[in-house]
Structures are given as structure tokens and as C-alpha cells.
N, C-alpha and C positions, 0 to 999 in steps of 0.2 A: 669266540664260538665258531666252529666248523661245518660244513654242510655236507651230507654224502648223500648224492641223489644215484642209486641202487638200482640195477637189474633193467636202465632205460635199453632204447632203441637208437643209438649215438648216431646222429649225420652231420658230420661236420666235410663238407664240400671242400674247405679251404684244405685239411689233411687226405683226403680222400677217406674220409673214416664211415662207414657204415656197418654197424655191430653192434651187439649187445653188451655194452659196458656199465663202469661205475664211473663216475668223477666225486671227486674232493675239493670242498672248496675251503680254506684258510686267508681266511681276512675278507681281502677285495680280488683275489687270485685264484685262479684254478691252481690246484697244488699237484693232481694226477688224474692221469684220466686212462684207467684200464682197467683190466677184468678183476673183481671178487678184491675190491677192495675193504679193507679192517680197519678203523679208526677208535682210539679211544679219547678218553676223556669230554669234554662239552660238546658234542656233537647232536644236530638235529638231523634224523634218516628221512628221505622220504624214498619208498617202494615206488617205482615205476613200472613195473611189470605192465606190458601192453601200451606204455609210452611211448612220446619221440621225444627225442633230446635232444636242440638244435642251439646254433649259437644265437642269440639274442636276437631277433627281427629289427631291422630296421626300415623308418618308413622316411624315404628321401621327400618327400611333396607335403605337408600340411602347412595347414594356416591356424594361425595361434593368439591371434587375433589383438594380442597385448602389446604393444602400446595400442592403446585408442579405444576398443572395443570391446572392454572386457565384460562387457552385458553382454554376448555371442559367446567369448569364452576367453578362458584365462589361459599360460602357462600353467599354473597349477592345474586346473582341472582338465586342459588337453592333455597333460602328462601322467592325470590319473587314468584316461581315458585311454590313453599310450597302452598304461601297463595291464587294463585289463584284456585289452586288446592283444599281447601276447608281445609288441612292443618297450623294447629296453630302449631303442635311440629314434629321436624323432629330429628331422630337419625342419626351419619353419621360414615359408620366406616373407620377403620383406615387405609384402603390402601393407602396415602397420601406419598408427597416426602418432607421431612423426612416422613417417618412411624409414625403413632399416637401412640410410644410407650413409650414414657418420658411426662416429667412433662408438658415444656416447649411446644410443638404441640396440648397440650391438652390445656392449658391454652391460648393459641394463635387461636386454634378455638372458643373457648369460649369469648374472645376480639373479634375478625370478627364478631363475632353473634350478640353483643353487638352493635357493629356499625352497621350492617346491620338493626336490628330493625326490624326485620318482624317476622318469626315465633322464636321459643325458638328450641335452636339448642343442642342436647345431644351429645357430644363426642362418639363413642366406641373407646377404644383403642383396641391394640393389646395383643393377647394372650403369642406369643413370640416374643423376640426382632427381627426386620427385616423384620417380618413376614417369617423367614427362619425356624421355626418348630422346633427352636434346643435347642433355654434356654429361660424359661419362661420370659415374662417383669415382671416389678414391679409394681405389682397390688394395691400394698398398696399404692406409691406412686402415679399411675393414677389415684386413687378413688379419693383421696385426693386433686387430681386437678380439680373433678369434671366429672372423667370417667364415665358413668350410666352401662356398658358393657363391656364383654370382648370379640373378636372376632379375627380371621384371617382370615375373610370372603375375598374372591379369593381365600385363599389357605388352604387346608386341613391340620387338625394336625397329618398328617402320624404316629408319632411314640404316641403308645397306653401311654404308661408310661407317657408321658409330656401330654397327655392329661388328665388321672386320675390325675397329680399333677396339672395342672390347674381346671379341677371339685373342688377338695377339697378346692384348695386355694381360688376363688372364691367363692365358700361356705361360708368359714369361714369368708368372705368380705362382705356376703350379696347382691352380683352381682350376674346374670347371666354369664355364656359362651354360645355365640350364634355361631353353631356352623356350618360352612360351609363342607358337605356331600359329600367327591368324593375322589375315589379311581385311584389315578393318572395314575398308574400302567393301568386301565382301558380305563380310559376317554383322556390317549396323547394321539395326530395327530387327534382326533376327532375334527369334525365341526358340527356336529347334533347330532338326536338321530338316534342311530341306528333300521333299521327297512327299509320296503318295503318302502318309500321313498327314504331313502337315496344310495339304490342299484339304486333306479331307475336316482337318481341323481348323481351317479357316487363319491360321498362324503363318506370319513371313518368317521365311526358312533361309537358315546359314548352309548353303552349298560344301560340298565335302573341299571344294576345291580354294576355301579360305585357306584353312589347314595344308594342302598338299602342297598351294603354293609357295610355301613360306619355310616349311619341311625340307622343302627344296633349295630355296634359297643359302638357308644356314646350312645347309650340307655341301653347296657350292662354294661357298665361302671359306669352312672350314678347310675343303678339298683343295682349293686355291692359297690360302693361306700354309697349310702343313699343323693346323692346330684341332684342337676337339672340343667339339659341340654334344651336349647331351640332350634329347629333346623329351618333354615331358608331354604327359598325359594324349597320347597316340590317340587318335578315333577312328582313324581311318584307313578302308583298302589303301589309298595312293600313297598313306605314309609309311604304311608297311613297308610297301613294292621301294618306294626311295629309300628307304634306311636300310633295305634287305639289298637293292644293286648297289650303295653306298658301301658297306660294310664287303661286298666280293670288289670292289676297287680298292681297297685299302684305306679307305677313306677314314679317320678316327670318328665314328657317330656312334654313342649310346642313346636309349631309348629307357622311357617308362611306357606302361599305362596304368588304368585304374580298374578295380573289379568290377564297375561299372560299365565298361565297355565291350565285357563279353559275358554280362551277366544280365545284361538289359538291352532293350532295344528300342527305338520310338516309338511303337507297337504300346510302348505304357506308356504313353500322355495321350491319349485316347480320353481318360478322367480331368483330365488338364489341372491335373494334382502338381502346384509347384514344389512339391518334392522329389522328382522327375526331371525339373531346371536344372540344368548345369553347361560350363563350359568345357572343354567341348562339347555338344549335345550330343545325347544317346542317338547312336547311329541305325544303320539298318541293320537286318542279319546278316546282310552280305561281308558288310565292314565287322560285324562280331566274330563270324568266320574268320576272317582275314588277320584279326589280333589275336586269334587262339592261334592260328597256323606260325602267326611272328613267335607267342610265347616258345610254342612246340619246336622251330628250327632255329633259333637263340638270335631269330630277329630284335624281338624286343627284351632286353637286359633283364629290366626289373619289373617290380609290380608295385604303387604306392597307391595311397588310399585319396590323395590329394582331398583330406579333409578338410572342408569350409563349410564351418558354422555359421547360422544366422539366427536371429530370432524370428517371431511370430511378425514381426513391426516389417521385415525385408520380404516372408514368406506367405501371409495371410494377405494377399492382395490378388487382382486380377492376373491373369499369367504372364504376358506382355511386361510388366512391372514389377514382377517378384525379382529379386537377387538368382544370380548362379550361384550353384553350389548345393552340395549334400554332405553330410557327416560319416566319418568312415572308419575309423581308428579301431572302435571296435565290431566291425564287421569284416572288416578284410580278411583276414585269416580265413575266417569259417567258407566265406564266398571263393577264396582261393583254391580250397580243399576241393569245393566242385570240380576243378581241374583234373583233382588227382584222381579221386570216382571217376571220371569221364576219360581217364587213360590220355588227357590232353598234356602231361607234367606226369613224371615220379617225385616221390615227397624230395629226393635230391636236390632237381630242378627247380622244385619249386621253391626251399630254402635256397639257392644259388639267388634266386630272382627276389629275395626278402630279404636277405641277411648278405651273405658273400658280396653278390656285385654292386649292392648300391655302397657297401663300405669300402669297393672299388672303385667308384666312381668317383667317390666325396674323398678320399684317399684319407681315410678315418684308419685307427687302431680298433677295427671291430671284427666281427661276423668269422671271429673263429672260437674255437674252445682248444686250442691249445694248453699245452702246461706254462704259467707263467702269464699266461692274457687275463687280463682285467674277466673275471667271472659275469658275463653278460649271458645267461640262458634263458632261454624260450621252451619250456615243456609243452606239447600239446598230446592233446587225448582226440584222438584222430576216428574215432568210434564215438564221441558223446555228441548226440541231439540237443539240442535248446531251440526256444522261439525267441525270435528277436522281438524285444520290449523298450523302446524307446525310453519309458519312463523308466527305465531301470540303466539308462545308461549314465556313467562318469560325467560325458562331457554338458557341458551347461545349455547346446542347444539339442534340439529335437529333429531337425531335418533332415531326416531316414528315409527313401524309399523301402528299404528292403522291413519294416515294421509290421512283426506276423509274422514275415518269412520262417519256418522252419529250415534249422541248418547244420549237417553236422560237420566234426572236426572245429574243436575249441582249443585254445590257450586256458590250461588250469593252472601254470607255475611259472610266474614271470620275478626271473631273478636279475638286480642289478648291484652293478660293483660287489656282489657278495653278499647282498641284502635282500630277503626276501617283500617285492614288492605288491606281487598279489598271489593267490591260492585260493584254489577252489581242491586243494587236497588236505585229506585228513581234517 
């Protein structure tokens, strides 16, 4: 069976394509993609008129929770969560119970994903074994199972030394290290960020300068070394201002954040709703400013949802004691689109920061729509309103702040390998 999706609005960044085209799809492959396309025989049309047609979103940061915790959420139902969300490839990294830091965890999520069948699911493994920061894993053998990354995202690589041997080793691998920003020494017994909030909320506050120092760190190291560091989930002015004078030294540093980071601000835990918990902690507006300015001058690369789910058991407690983390997979999109109303992003940029660069980072075969590329699209209806309804979402936990939120610019046609994985057309 064939696919012709008709009369869209084409942005493929990686061709420089922005126009009103048709694509064809034949099998698991885009077969053509140009104007007033004719197909016969088994073909399903769908009219996009007033569409955008992008290559496949990808979201480099969630957490997927399987092995270990699959009462928060599965592979399958993060992946169903993926594709409403407008997501075809999703990265997941290794905090899992085992730890994703052998063969066998990474080959076992890469099995789930396979059965699950919805988006194309990338391993990260861990940086050290345990994720206890003390002896590197075996990165040869995790590539080798199909690792795309290497991270100990939750937990910082404290000791400099095992960090510079993971930069090189990964180097020499042709992976990234993605690399999680926090000076523990700083940032224990914190619940927020620190600042006139959290005096007023009676909560020990994580100083910006956990984050900035560490930001710094791995960016001197990479600069010393000759290798690249990718840093995730940005919160802050000083990480900007570093990865922003890193990047005019030539320094190789890429950058994420999350739409939570300039779509919120500490200003909402005022409720001391641990929906609102997360790590890094919602900043000020100063620091929200500072991450729309990084997206706007191509400080900060991408945009990831870094979804972590929890249950009611991690999140119905006093706030001191709830888990980090919010759920995100299918709210990104829509909360990104603010950008493009607010003139902070063209839908370009802001597919470059979805799609294109994190499938440059992860140096994946994605985020184009070429003729002959594996058929990975992301349709969005960039005019449709919805309210965001937690109990209406894929993924198996609940922990939304944005719940109510009204939002527009949706994902209604999430296509993978050639398969139509969700639709909200026709």
C-alpha cells in the first residue's frame, strides 16, 4: 500500500525545502517528494491543505522507565505517547533497574521497541557502571548493542578525570556524552531554584550556579581534550552565556533544553503543586529570557521534552520528598509552537531544533524526508486549539503541569517506517 500526503506545507531543513509539495510513500521509503503528484493503484490520500509537513520529530532526552519501573511507564506506552505527541524516534537513557550499562539492557530495550512498534526507540547507555561515577562502562560493547549515547543523566560525573576518559573514549567511538550539569555539593536538600520564591516559600533552593559550574567544567574539558560534549536540559542564564562564548571558540558543545524552561517559571510553585518538581528547577524569568535568546541565536541546538514519569506513590507527598520530573512527550510540540506565535523561532528553526539537529547529534539516519529515506513524518496542524487533559494522555503517568493549559499547533499525522502510527485526519 502507498501513501500520498497532498497539497502539504514541506519543511525539510536538511534539503533546504520550504514549499508546497506532495510526497509519496512506497513501503517504508519516501518514493518522491515534489509538486502535483498522481499515484495509482492501493493508495491512501491524505489532503493537507493548511498543513506542515516535517520530517519525523525527534526527541533526544526521555526516560522510559522499563527495565524496572514499568508501573510509571513502559517502552510501549512511552512510544505510544511518542507518536501522539508528533514523535517518530525517541532516545531513552539509562537510569533503568538494571542500569542500561551492558550488553543485555540495551539489547532488551531495543526487543521492547521492536514489539511495541510505534516510534524507533535509541538506547543511551550509561557513562559508568551503576551510574555511581566511579569506572567507566563498556562503551565498545554498548555501541555494539546498538547504544546511539552515552549518559548518566540524573546523575553528574563528579570526578573530572572519568569524565575526560569518557569525552576521549566516546570520541574515539563516534558517540556523543550527553552530559547531565550539577554540582551536588550545591544542589543537595534543594527542592527549587533558589531565589525570592523560594525564601518566600520557605523551600532550600538549588542555586543557578550548581548548573553553570559544571556546564563549565565539561566544556573545558571537551575544549582541552579536542572532543564534544553535548549538554542537556540548559536552565540557565550562565549556561547560555558558556555554551554561547564556547561555541565562538570553536569549542565542539551542543546543547538541549526543555519547554519547560521557557514556558514556566518558579513563579508556579507558589501552589507547591509537585507537578512543578523537576530537575533542573524552573528558573526565573530572567533565566527564561536567556533560553529563548540561546534558542533565537542557535545557542541552544535542540529542544527535548526530557519526559520522566512517576506515579501518584513518588508525586502525592509533601514537596521536599516528591521525585523530579514531569511528563512531556505529548505536550512539546504544542508548547514549542508558542515560540513560533511569539516570533522567537520560524517553524524552520524550530523543526531544525526537533528533528534535523538532534539526528545530528545522535548521528542517526533521521530528520530528513529525502527521496529514499526511511518515511519518518511528523504532520502538524499548526492553527488547531486543544486543552491539555492528562487523563486523556498515552503515557501511563499523570505528572503534567501544563493540565488545562490551552494550546495551539498539534501533531495530527504521525507517520513511521511507512506506517501510519497516529491520526487525528479524516
Amino acid at each position: 500500500m502507498k501513501i500520498l500526503l497532498k497539497d502539504g506545507r514541506v519543511i525539510d531543513p536538511s534539503q533546504n525545502i520550504e514549499s508546497r509539495m506532495d510526497i509519496l510513500i512506497e513501503g517504508d521509503k519516501i518514493a518522491r517528494i515534489e509538486k502535483n503528484i498522481s499515484a495509482s493503484g492501493d493508495v491512501q490520500t491524505f489532503d493537507l491543505k493548511d498543513k506542515v509537513v516535517s520530517p519525523g520529530l525527534i526527541d533526544m532526552h526521555t526516560h522510559l522507565r522499563e527495565p524496572g519501573f514499568e508501573y510509571k511507564e513502559t517502552i510501549r506506552t512511552g512510544s505510544e505517547a511518542a507518536v501522539a505527541g508528533g514523535f517518530t524516534a525517541i532516545a531513552c537513557m539509562a537510569n533503568t533497574e538494571p542500569v542500561n550499562d551492558n550488553r543485555s539492557v540495551t539489547e532488551f530495550i531495543l526487543k521492547q521497541a521492536s514489539i511495541a512498534d510505534m516510534a524507533h526507540v535509541y538506547p543511551v547507555a550509561a557513562v559508568s557502571k551503576g551510574l555511581e561515577g566511579k569506572t567507566l562502562a563498556e562503551f565498545g560493547e554498548l555501541v555494539d548493542a546498538g547504544a546511539v549515547a552515552l549518559s548518566d543523566d540524573g546523575n553528574p560525573i563528579a570526578d573530572s578525570a572519568l569524565m575526560r576518559n569518557a569525552l576521549e573514549y566516546a570520541h574515539s567511538l563516534g558517540i556523543p556524552v550527553i552530559s547531565h550539569c550539577e554540582e551536588k555539593s550545591l544542589s543537595s536538600g534543594g527542592a527549587m531554584n533558589e531565589g525570592l520564591v523560594s525564601t518566600l516559600l520557605g523551600l532550600q533552593g538549588i542555586p543557578n550556579i550548581a548548573e553553570d559550574i559544571m556546564t563549565v567544567r565539561d566544556i573545558a574539558i571537551a575544549g582541552y581534550t579536542g572532543t564534544a560534549v553535548h549538554i542537556s536540559h540548559v536552565s540557565t542564564s550562565g549556561s547560555v552565556k558558556a555554551i554561547r562564548e564556547a561555541k565562538e571558540m570553536g569549542i565542539k558543545v551542543t546543547a538541549e533544553t526543555a519547554p519547560h524552561y521557557f514556558a514556566l517559571t518558579d513563579d508556579s510553585l507558589k501552589e507547591y503543586s509537585t507537578d512543578f518538581k523537576m530537575y533542573p528547577p524552573l528558573r526565573s524569568r530572567e533565566d527564561t529570557e536567556a533560553i529563548k535568546a540561546g534558542l533565537r541565536d542557535g545557542t541552544i541546538d535542540a529542544i527535548a521534552s526530557d519526559h520522566a514519569p512517576h506515579s501518584s506513590i513518588e508525586k502525592d507527598v509533601e514537596f521536599d520528598y516528591a521525585a523530579n520530573g514531569i511528563i512531556g512527550l505529548e505536550t512539546s510540540l504544542s508548547l514549542c509552537m508558542k515560540l513560533v506565535d511569539e516570533g522567537i523561532l520560524s517553524l524552520r528553526e524550530l523543526i531544525e531544533k526537533m528533528s534535523t539537529n538532534p539526528a545530528t547529534i545522535l548521528k542517526i539516519p533521521k530528520g530528513t524526508l529525502k527521496k529514499g529515506a526511511t518515511a519518518d513524518i511528523t504532520v502538524i496542524d499548526p492553527q488547531k486549539v486543544w486543552t491539555v487533559d492528562r487523563e486523556k494522555f498515552r503515557s501511563k503517568s499523570r505528572n503534567s503541569p501544563f493540565h488545562g493549559w490551552q494550546l495551539k499547533g498539534k501533531a495530527v499525522l504521525t507517520i513511521v517506517s511507512g506506517t501510519v502510527k497516529y491520526s487525528e485526519i479524516g
